[in-house]
N, CA and C atoms as a LAMMPS dump frame, in Angstrom:
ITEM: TIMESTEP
0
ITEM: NUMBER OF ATOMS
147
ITEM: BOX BOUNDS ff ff ff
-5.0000000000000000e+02 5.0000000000000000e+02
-5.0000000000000000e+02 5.0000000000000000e+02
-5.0000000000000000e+02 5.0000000000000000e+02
ITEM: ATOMS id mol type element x y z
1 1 1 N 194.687 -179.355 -294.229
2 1 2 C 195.856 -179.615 -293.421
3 1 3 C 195.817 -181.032 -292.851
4 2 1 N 194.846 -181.153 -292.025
5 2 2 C 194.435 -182.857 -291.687
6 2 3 C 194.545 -183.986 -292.646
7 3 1 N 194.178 -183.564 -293.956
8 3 2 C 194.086 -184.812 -294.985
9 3 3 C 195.77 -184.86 -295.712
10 4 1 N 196.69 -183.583 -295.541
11 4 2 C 197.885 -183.631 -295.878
12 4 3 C 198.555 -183.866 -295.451
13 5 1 N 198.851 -184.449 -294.033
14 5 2 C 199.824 -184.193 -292.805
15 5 3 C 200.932 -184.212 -292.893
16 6 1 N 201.305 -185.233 -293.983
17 6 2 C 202.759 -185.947 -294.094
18 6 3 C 203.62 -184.728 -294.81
19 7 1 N 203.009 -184.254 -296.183
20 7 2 C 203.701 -183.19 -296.723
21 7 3 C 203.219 -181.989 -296.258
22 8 1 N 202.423 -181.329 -295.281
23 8 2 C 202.082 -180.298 -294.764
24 8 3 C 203.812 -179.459 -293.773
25 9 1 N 203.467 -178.226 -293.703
26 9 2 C 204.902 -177.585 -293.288
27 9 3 C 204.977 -176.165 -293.43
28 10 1 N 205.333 -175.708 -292.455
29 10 2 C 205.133 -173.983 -292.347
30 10 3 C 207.011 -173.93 -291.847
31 11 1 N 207.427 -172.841 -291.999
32 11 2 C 208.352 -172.177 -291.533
33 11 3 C 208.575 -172.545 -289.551
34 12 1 N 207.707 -172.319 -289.396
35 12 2 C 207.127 -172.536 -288.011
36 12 3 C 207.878 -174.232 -287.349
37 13 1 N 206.767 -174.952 -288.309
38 13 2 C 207.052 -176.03 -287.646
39 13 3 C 208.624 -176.451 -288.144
40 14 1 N 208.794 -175.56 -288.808
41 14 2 C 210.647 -176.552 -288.88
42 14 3 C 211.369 -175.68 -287.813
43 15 1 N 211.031 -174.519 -287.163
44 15 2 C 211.609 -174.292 -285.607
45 15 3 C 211.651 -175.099 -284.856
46 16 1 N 209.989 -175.22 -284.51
47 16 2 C 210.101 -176.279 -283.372
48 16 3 C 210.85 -177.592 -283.397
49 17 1 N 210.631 -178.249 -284.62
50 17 2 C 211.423 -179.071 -284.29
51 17 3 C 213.042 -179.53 -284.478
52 18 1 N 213.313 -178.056 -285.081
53 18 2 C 215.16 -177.895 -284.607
54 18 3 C 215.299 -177.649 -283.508
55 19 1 N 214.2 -177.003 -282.622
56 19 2 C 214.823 -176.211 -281.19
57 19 3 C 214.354 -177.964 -280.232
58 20 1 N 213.454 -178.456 -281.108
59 20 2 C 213.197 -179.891 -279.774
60 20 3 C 214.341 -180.959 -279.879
61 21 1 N 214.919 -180.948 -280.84
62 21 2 C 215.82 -181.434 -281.903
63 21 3 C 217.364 -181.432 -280.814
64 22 1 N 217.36 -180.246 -280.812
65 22 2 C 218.681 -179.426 -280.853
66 22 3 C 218.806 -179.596 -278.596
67 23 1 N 217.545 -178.93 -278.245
68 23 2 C 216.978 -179.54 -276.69
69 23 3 C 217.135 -181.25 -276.53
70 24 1 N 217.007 -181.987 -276.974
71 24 2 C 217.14 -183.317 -276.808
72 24 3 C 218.575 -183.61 -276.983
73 25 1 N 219.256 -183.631 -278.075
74 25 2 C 220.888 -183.837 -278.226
75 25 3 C 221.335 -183.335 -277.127
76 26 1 N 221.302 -181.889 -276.999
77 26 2 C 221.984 -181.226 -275.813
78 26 3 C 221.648 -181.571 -274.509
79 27 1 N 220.598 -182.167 -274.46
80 27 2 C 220.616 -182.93 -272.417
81 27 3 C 221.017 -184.479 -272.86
82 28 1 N 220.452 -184.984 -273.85
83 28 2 C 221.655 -186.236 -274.242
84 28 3 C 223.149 -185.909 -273.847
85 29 1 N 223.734 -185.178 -274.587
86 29 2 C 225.13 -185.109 -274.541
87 29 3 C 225.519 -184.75 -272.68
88 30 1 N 224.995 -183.824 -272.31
89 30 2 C 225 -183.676 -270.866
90 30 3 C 224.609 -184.435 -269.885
91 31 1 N 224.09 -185.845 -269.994
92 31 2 C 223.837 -186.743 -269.415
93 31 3 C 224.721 -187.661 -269.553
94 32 1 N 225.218 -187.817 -270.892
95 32 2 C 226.506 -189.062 -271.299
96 32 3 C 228.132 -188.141 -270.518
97 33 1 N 228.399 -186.945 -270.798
98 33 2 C 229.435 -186.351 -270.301
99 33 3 C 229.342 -185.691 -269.467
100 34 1 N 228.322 -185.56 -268.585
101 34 2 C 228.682 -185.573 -267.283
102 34 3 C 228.757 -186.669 -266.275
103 35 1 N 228.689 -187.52 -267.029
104 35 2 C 228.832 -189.316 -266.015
105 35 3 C 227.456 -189.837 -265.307
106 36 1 N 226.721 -189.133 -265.894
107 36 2 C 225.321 -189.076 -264.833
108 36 3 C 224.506 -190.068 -265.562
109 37 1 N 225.494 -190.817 -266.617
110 37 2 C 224.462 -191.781 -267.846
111 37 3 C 224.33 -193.332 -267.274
112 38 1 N 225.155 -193.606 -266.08
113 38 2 C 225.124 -194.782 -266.004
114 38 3 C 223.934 -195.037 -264.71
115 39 1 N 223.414 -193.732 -264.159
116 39 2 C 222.515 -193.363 -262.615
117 39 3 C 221.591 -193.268 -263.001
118 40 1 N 221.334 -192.8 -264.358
119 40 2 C 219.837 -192.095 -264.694
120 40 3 C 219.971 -193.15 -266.623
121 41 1 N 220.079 -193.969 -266.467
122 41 2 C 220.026 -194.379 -267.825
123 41 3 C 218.37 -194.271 -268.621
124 42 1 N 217.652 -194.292 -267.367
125 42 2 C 216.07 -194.292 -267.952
126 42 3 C 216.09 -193.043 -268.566
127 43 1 N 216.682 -192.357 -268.352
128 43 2 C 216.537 -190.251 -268.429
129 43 3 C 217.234 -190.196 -269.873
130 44 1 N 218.535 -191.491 -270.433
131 44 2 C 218.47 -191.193 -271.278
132 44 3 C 218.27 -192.02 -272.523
133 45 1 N 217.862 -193.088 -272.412
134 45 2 C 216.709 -193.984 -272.717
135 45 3 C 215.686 -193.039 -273.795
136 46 1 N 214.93 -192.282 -272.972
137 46 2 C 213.625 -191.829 -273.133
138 46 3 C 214.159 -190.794 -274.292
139 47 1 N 215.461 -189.864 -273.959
140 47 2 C 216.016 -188.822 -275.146
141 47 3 C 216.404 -189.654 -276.624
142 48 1 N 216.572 -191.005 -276.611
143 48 2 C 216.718 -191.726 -278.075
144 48 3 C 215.417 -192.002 -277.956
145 49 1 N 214.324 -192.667 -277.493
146 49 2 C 213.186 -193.204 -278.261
147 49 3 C 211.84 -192.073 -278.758
């Protein structure tokens, strides 16, 4: 698993990272439309990098 990493992949890990995926867009989007993007820009800064 260690020496494969890049093409390594379970069922599993493609959850997590739709649900971290899917968690990030969605407080993105709720930070830009609720107006709260121009107060907390670091907050959403950190959700693109």
């Amino acid at each position: 698993m260690l020496s494969n990493m890049h093409s390594f992949s379970t069922p599993v890990c493609y959850l997590l990272v739709s649900v971290s995926a899917g968690y990030f867009l969605q407080d993105a989007g709720d930070i830009i439309f609720s107006g709260h993007a121009l107060g907390s820009w670091e907050f959403l800064l950190h959700h693109f990098l």
